[in-house]
C-alpha positions as CSV (number, residue, x, y, z in Angstrom):
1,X,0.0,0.0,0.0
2,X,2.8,2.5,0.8
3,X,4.5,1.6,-2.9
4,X,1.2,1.7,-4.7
5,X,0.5,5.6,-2.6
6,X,3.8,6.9,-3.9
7,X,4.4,5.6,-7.1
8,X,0.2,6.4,-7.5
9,X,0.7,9.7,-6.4
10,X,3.7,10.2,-8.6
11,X,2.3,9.2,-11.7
12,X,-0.8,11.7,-10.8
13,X,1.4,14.2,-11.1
14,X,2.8,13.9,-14.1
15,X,-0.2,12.5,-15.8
16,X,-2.1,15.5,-14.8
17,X,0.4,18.2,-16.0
18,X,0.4,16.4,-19.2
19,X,-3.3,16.0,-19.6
20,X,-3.6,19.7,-19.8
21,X,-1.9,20.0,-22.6
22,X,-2.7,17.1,-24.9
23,X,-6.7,18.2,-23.9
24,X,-5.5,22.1,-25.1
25,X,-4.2,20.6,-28.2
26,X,-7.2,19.0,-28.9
27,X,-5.1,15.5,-29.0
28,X,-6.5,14.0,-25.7
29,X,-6.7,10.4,-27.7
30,X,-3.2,10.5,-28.3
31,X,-2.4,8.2,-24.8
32,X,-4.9,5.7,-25.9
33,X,-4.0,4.8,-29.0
34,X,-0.5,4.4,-27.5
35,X,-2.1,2.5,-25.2
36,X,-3.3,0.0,-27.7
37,X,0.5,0.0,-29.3
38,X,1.9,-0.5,-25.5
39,X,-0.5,-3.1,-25.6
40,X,1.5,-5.0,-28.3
41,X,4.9,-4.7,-26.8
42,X,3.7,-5.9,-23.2
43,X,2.3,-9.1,-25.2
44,X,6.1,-9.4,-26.9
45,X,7.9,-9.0,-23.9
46,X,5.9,-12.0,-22.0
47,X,6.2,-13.8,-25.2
48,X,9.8,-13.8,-25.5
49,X,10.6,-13.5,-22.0
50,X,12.2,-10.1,-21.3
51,X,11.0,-7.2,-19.7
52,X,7.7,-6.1,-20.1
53,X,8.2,-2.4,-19.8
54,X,11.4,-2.0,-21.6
55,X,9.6,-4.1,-24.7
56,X,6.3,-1.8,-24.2
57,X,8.3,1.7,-23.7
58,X,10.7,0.8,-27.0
59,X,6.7,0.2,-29.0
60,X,5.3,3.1,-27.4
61,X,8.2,5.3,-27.8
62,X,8.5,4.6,-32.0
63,X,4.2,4.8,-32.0
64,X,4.6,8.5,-30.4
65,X,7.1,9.3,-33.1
66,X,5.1,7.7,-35.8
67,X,1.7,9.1,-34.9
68,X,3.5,12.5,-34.8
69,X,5.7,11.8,-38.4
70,X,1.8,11.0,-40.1
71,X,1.0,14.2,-38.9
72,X,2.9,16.3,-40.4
73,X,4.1,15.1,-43.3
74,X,0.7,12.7,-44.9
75,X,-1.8,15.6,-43.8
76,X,-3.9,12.9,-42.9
77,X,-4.4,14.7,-39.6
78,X,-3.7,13.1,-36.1
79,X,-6.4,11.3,-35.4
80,X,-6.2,9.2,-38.0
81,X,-2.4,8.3,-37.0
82,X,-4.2,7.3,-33.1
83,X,-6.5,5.4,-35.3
84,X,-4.1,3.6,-36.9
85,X,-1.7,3.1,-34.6
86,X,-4.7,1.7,-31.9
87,X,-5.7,-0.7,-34.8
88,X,-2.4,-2.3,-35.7
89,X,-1.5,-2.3,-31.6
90,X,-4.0,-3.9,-30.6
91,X,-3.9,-6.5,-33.5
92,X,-0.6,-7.4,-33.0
93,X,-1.3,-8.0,-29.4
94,X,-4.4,-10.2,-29.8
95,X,-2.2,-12.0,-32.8
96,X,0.8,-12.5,-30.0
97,X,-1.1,-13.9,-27.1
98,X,-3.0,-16.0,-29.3
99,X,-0.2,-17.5,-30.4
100,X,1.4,-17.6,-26.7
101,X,-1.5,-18.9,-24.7
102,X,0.1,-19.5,-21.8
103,X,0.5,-16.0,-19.8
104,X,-3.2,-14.6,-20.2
105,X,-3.2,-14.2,-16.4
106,X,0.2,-12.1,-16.6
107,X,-1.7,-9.9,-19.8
108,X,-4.6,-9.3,-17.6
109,X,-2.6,-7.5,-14.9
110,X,-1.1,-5.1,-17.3
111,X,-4.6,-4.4,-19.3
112,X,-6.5,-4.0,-16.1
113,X,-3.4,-2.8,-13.8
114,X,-2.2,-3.8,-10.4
115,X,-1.2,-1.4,-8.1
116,X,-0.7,-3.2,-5.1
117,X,2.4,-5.4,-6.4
118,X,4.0,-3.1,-8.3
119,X,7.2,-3.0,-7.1
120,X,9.9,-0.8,-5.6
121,X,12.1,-0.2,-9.1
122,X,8.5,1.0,-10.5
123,X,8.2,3.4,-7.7
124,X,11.9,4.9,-8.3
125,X,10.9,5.1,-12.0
126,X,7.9,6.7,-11.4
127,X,9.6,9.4,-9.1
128,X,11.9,9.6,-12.2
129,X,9.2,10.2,-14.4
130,X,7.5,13.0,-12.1
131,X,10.7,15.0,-11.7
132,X,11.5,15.0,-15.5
133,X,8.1,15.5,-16.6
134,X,7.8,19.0,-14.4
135,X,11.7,19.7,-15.3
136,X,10.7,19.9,-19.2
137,X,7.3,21.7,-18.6
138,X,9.0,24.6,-16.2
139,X,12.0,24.7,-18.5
140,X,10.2,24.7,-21.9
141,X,6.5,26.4,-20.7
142,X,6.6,29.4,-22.3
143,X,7.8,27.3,-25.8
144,X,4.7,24.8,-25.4
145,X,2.0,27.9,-24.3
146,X,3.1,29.4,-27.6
147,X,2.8,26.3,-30.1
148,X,-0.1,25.1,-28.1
149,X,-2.1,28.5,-29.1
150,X,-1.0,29.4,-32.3
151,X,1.6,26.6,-33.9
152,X,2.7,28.3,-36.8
153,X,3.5,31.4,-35.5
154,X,6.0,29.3,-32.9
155,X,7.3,28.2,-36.1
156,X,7.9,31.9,-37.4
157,X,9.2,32.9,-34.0
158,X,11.8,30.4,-34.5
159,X,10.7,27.4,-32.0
160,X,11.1,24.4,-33.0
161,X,7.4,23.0,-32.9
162,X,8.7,19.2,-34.5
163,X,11.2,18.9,-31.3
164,X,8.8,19.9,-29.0
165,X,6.0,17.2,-30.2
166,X,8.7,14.7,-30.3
167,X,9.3,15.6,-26.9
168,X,5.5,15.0,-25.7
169,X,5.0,12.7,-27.4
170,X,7.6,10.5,-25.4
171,X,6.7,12.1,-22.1
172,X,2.9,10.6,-22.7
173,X,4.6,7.1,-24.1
174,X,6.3,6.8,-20.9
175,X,3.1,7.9,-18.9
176,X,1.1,5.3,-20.3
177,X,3.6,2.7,-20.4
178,X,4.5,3.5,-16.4
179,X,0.5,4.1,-15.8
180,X,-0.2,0.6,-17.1
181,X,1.0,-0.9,-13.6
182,X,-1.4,1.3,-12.0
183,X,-4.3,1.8,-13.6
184,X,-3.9,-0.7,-16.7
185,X,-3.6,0.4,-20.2
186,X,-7.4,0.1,-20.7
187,X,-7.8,3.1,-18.4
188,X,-4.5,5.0,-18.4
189,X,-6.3,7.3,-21.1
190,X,-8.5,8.6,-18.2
191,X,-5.5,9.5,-15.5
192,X,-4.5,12.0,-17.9
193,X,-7.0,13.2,-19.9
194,X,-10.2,13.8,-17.2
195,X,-8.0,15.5,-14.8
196,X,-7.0,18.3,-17.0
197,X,-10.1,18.6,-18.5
198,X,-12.1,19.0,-15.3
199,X,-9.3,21.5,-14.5
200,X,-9.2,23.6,-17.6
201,X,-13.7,23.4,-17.4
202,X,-13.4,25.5,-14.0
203,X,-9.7,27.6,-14.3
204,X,-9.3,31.1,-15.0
205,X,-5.7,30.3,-16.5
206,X,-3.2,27.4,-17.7
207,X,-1.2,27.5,-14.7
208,X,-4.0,27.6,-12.3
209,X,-5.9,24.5,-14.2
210,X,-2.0,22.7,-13.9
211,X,-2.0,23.1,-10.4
212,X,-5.8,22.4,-10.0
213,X,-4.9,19.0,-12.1
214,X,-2.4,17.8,-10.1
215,X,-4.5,18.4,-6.8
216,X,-7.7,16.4,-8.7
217,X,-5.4,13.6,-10.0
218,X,-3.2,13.2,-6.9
219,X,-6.1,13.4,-4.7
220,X,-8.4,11.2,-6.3
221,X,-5.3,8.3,-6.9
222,X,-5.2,8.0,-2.7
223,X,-8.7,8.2,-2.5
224,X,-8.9,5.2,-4.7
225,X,-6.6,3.6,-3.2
226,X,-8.7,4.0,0.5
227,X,-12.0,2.8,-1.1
228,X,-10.1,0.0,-3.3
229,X,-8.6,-0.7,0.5
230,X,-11.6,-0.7,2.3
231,X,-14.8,-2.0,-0.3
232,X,-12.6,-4.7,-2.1
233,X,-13.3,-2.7,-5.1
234,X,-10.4,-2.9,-8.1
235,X,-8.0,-0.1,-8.0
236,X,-8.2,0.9,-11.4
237,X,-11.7,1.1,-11.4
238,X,-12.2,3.0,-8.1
239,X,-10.0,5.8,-9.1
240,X,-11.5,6.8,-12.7
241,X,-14.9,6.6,-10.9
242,X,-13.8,9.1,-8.5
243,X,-12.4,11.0,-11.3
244,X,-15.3,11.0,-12.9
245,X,-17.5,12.2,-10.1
246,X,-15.2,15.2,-10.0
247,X,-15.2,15.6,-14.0
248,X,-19.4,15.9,-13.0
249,X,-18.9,17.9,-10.6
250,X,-16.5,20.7,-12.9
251,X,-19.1,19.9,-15.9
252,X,-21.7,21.5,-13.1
253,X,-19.7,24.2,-11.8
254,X,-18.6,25.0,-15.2
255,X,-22.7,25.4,-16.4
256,X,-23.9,27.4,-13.3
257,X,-21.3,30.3,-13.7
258,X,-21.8,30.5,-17.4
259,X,-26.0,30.8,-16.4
260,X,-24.4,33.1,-13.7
Protein backbone atom coordinates (compact mmCIF):
# COMPACT_ATOMS: atom_id res chain seq x y z
CA UNK A 1 0.00 0.00 0.00
CA UNK A 2 2.80 2.54 0.76
CA UNK A 3 4.47 1.65 -2.89
CA UNK A 4 1.21 1.72 -4.70
CA UNK A 5 0.48 5.64 -2.60
CA UNK A 6 3.78 6.88 -3.91
CA UNK A 7 4.41 5.55 -7.14
CA UNK A 8 0.24 6.36 -7.49
CA UNK A 9 0.65 9.69 -6.40
CA UNK A 10 3.75 10.21 -8.58
CA UNK A 11 2.32 9.15 -11.66
CA UNK A 12 -0.83 11.67 -10.80
CA UNK A 13 1.39 14.22 -11.09
CA UNK A 14 2.77 13.91 -14.10
CA UNK A 15 -0.20 12.47 -15.84
CA UNK A 16 -2.06 15.46 -14.76
CA UNK A 17 0.40 18.17 -16.04
CA UNK A 18 0.45 16.42 -19.22
CA UNK A 19 -3.29 16.04 -19.58
CA UNK A 20 -3.58 19.68 -19.82
CA UNK A 21 -1.94 19.97 -22.59
CA UNK A 22 -2.65 17.07 -24.86
CA UNK A 23 -6.68 18.22 -23.94
CA UNK A 24 -5.52 22.12 -25.15
CA UNK A 25 -4.19 20.64 -28.22
CA UNK A 26 -7.25 18.99 -28.91
CA UNK A 27 -5.11 15.48 -28.99
CA UNK A 28 -6.54 14.00 -25.74
CA UNK A 29 -6.75 10.41 -27.70
CA UNK A 30 -3.25 10.54 -28.31
CA UNK A 31 -2.45 8.23 -24.78
CA UNK A 32 -4.90 5.73 -25.88
CA UNK A 33 -3.99 4.77 -29.00
CA UNK A 34 -0.45 4.40 -27.46
CA UNK A 35 -2.12 2.45 -25.18
CA UNK A 36 -3.27 -0.03 -27.71
CA UNK A 37 0.54 -0.04 -29.31
CA UNK A 38 1.92 -0.51 -25.53
CA UNK A 39 -0.55 -3.14 -25.55
CA UNK A 40 1.47 -5.02 -28.28
CA UNK A 41 4.92 -4.68 -26.79
CA UNK A 42 3.73 -5.93 -23.23
CA UNK A 43 2.33 -9.12 -25.21
CA UNK A 44 6.11 -9.39 -26.93
CA UNK A 45 7.92 -8.98 -23.87
CA UNK A 46 5.89 -11.98 -21.97
CA UNK A 47 6.22 -13.76 -25.23
CA UNK A 48 9.78 -13.84 -25.54
CA UNK A 49 10.61 -13.53 -22.05
CA UNK A 50 12.23 -10.10 -21.34
CA UNK A 51 11.02 -7.24 -19.69
CA UNK A 52 7.67 -6.12 -20.12
CA UNK A 53 8.21 -2.44 -19.78
CA UNK A 54 11.43 -2.01 -21.58
CA UNK A 55 9.57 -4.08 -24.68
CA UNK A 56 6.34 -1.83 -24.20
CA UNK A 57 8.28 1.69 -23.69
CA UNK A 58 10.66 0.82 -26.98
CA UNK A 59 6.68 0.19 -29.00
CA UNK A 60 5.28 3.14 -27.42
CA UNK A 61 8.17 5.25 -27.84
CA UNK A 62 8.48 4.57 -32.04
CA UNK A 63 4.20 4.78 -32.01
CA UNK A 64 4.63 8.45 -30.41
CA UNK A 65 7.13 9.28 -33.07
CA UNK A 66 5.05 7.67 -35.83
CA UNK A 67 1.74 9.14 -34.90
CA UNK A 68 3.51 12.53 -34.84
CA UNK A 69 5.67 11.81 -38.41
CA UNK A 70 1.83 10.96 -40.07
CA UNK A 71 1.01 14.21 -38.93
CA UNK A 72 2.85 16.35 -40.45
CA UNK A 73 4.15 15.07 -43.32
CA UNK A 74 0.69 12.68 -44.87
CA UNK A 75 -1.83 15.63 -43.78
CA UNK A 76 -3.92 12.90 -42.85
CA UNK A 77 -4.41 14.67 -39.59
CA UNK A 78 -3.69 13.08 -36.13
CA UNK A 79 -6.42 11.29 -35.40
CA UNK A 80 -6.15 9.15 -38.05
CA UNK A 81 -2.45 8.25 -37.00
CA UNK A 82 -4.21 7.34 -33.09
CA UNK A 83 -6.54 5.39 -35.25
CA UNK A 84 -4.13 3.60 -36.92
CA UNK A 85 -1.74 3.14 -34.58
CA UNK A 86 -4.65 1.66 -31.92
CA UNK A 87 -5.65 -0.73 -34.80
CA UNK A 88 -2.40 -2.27 -35.69
CA UNK A 89 -1.51 -2.26 -31.64
CA UNK A 90 -3.98 -3.88 -30.57
CA UNK A 91 -3.89 -6.50 -33.52
CA UNK A 92 -0.57 -7.36 -32.99
CA UNK A 93 -1.32 -7.98 -29.40
CA UNK A 94 -4.38 -10.16 -29.77
CA UNK A 95 -2.21 -11.98 -32.76
CA UNK A 96 0.80 -12.49 -30.03
CA UNK A 97 -1.07 -13.86 -27.12
CA UNK A 98 -3.04 -15.96 -29.30
CA UNK A 99 -0.16 -17.53 -30.36
CA UNK A 100 1.38 -17.63 -26.71
CA UNK A 101 -1.45 -18.91 -24.68
CA UNK A 102 0.07 -19.50 -21.84
CA UNK A 103 0.52 -16.00 -19.81
CA UNK A 104 -3.17 -14.64 -20.19
CA UNK A 105 -3.15 -14.19 -16.43
CA UNK A 106 0.17 -12.08 -16.60
CA UNK A 107 -1.66 -9.91 -19.80
CA UNK A 108 -4.61 -9.32 -17.60
CA UNK A 109 -2.65 -7.54 -14.89
CA UNK A 110 -1.09 -5.07 -17.31
CA UNK A 111 -4.59 -4.35 -19.27
CA UNK A 112 -6.55 -4.03 -16.10
CA UNK A 113 -3.43 -2.80 -13.83
CA UNK A 114 -2.18 -3.85 -10.37
CA UNK A 115 -1.15 -1.37 -8.08
CA UNK A 116 -0.70 -3.19 -5.07
CA UNK A 117 2.36 -5.41 -6.45
CA UNK A 118 4.04 -3.10 -8.33
CA UNK A 119 7.16 -2.97 -7.13
CA UNK A 120 9.87 -0.83 -5.61
CA UNK A 121 12.10 -0.21 -9.08
CA UNK A 122 8.51 0.97 -10.46
CA UNK A 123 8.20 3.42 -7.72
CA UNK A 124 11.90 4.90 -8.33
CA UNK A 125 10.89 5.14 -12.02
CA UNK A 126 7.92 6.66 -11.38
CA UNK A 127 9.64 9.41 -9.06
CA UNK A 128 11.94 9.62 -12.23
CA UNK A 129 9.19 10.21 -14.37
CA UNK A 130 7.46 12.99 -12.10
CA UNK A 131 10.71 15.02 -11.67
CA UNK A 132 11.45 14.95 -15.49
CA UNK A 133 8.14 15.50 -16.65
CA UNK A 134 7.78 18.96 -14.37
CA UNK A 135 11.71 19.71 -15.28
CA UNK A 136 10.69 19.91 -19.22
CA UNK A 137 7.26 21.66 -18.65
CA UNK A 138 8.97 24.63 -16.19
CA UNK A 139 12.00 24.69 -18.48
CA UNK A 140 10.20 24.70 -21.88
CA UNK A 141 6.52 26.40 -20.70
CA UNK A 142 6.57 29.43 -22.26
CA UNK A 143 7.76 27.32 -25.77
CA UNK A 144 4.74 24.76 -25.37
CA UNK A 145 1.96 27.91 -24.35
CA UNK A 146 3.14 29.36 -27.64
CA UNK A 147 2.78 26.30 -30.13
CA UNK A 148 -0.11 25.14 -28.13
CA UNK A 149 -2.13 28.46 -29.12
CA UNK A 150 -0.99 29.43 -32.35
CA UNK A 151 1.63 26.63 -33.91
CA UNK A 152 2.70 28.32 -36.80
CA UNK A 153 3.46 31.43 -35.45
CA UNK A 154 5.98 29.33 -32.87
CA UNK A 155 7.30 28.18 -36.12
CA UNK A 156 7.87 31.95 -37.41
CA UNK A 157 9.20 32.89 -34.03
CA UNK A 158 11.78 30.41 -34.46
CA UNK A 159 10.69 27.43 -32.03
CA UNK A 160 11.08 24.36 -33.00
CA UNK A 161 7.38 23.04 -32.85
CA UNK A 162 8.67 19.15 -34.50
CA UNK A 163 11.24 18.89 -31.34
CA UNK A 164 8.80 19.89 -29.00
CA UNK A 165 6.00 17.22 -30.17
CA UNK A 166 8.65 14.70 -30.32
CA UNK A 167 9.30 15.57 -26.86
CA UNK A 168 5.47 14.97 -25.70
CA UNK A 169 5.00 12.67 -27.41
CA UNK A 170 7.56 10.53 -25.41
CA UNK A 171 6.73 12.13 -22.13
CA UNK A 172 2.86 10.61 -22.69
CA UNK A 173 4.59 7.12 -24.13
CA UNK A 174 6.29 6.76 -20.87
CA UNK A 175 3.09 7.92 -18.94
CA UNK A 176 1.07 5.32 -20.34
CA UNK A 177 3.55 2.69 -20.36
CA UNK A 178 4.48 3.53 -16.35
CA UNK A 179 0.50 4.07 -15.85
CA UNK A 180 -0.22 0.64 -17.13
CA UNK A 181 1.01 -0.95 -13.63
CA UNK A 182 -1.39 1.25 -12.00
CA UNK A 183 -4.28 1.76 -13.60
CA UNK A 184 -3.87 -0.73 -16.74
CA UNK A 185 -3.64 0.38 -20.20
CA UNK A 186 -7.38 0.09 -20.68
CA UNK A 187 -7.75 3.06 -18.39
CA UNK A 188 -4.50 5.03 -18.44
CA UNK A 189 -6.26 7.33 -21.05
CA UNK A 190 -8.52 8.63 -18.24
CA UNK A 191 -5.53 9.53 -15.54
CA UNK A 192 -4.55 11.96 -17.85
CA UNK A 193 -7.02 13.23 -19.91
CA UNK A 194 -10.20 13.83 -17.19
CA UNK A 195 -8.03 15.46 -14.75
CA UNK A 196 -7.02 18.30 -17.00
CA UNK A 197 -10.10 18.55 -18.47
CA UNK A 198 -12.08 18.99 -15.32
CA UNK A 199 -9.28 21.50 -14.54
CA UNK A 200 -9.22 23.64 -17.60
CA UNK A 201 -13.69 23.36 -17.37
CA UNK A 202 -13.36 25.52 -14.02
CA UNK A 203 -9.75 27.60 -14.34
CA UNK A 204 -9.25 31.06 -14.99
CA UNK A 205 -5.65 30.28 -16.48
CA UNK A 206 -3.25 27.40 -17.74
CA UNK A 207 -1.16 27.50 -14.73
CA UNK A 208 -4.04 27.63 -12.28
CA UNK A 209 -5.93 24.54 -14.16
CA UNK A 210 -2.01 22.66 -13.90
CA UNK A 211 -1.96 23.13 -10.39
CA UNK A 212 -5.80 22.37 -10.03
CA UNK A 213 -4.93 18.96 -12.11
CA UNK A 214 -2.44 17.77 -10.06
CA UNK A 215 -4.47 18.35 -6.85
CA UNK A 216 -7.70 16.41 -8.66
CA UNK A 217 -5.39 13.57 -10.04
CA UNK A 218 -3.19 13.20 -6.94
CA UNK A 219 -6.10 13.44 -4.71
CA UNK A 220 -8.41 11.15 -6.25
CA UNK A 221 -5.33 8.27 -6.91
CA UNK A 222 -5.17 8.03 -2.67
CA UNK A 223 -8.74 8.20 -2.54
CA UNK A 224 -8.92 5.18 -4.70
CA UNK A 225 -6.60 3.60 -3.21
CA UNK A 226 -8.74 4.01 0.45
CA UNK A 227 -12.05 2.79 -1.05
CA UNK A 228 -10.09 0.05 -3.32
CA UNK A 229 -8.58 -0.67 0.54
CA UNK A 230 -11.64 -0.74 2.35
CA UNK A 231 -14.79 -2.03 -0.35
CA UNK A 232 -12.56 -4.67 -2.13
CA UNK A 233 -13.35 -2.72 -5.13
CA UNK A 234 -10.40 -2.94 -8.12
CA UNK A 235 -7.99 -0.05 -7.97
CA UNK A 236 -8.19 0.90 -11.37
CA UNK A 237 -11.73 1.14 -11.44
CA UNK A 238 -12.25 3.02 -8.10
CA UNK A 239 -10.01 5.84 -9.12
CA UNK A 240 -11.50 6.75 -12.67
CA UNK A 241 -14.93 6.62 -10.89
CA UNK A 242 -13.77 9.12 -8.53
CA UNK A 243 -12.38 11.03 -11.30
CA UNK A 244 -15.27 10.98 -12.88
CA UNK A 245 -17.53 12.17 -10.12
CA UNK A 246 -15.20 15.16 -9.99
CA UNK A 247 -15.23 15.64 -13.96
CA UNK A 248 -19.42 15.86 -12.97
CA UNK A 249 -18.94 17.92 -10.56
CA UNK A 250 -16.45 20.66 -12.94
CA UNK A 251 -19.10 19.93 -15.87
CA UNK A 252 -21.70 21.51 -13.12
CA UNK A 253 -19.72 24.23 -11.79
CA UNK A 254 -18.59 25.03 -15.24
CA UNK A 255 -22.72 25.44 -16.44
CA UNK A 256 -23.94 27.36 -13.33
CA UNK A 257 -21.28 30.25 -13.68
CA UNK A 258 -21.83 30.49 -17.40
CA UNK A 259 -25.98 30.78 -16.37
CA UNK A 260 -24.43 33.14 -13.66
Amino acid sequence: MQRAFIAGGLLAVTSSVLGVFMVLRREAMIGHGLSHATFAGVALGLLMGYEPMLLALLVAAIGAVFMIRLKEDSGLGGDTGIGILSSIGMALGVVIATIAGDFNADLLSYLFGSILTIQPHEVIISGFLAAFTIGLFCWFYQDLIYITFDKECAKASGISAHRLEVILGIITAVTVVVGMRIVGLLLVTALMVIPGASALLISKSVKSAILLSVLIGVTTVILGLIVSYYLNFPASGSIVILEGIVLGGALVEHNYSRIG
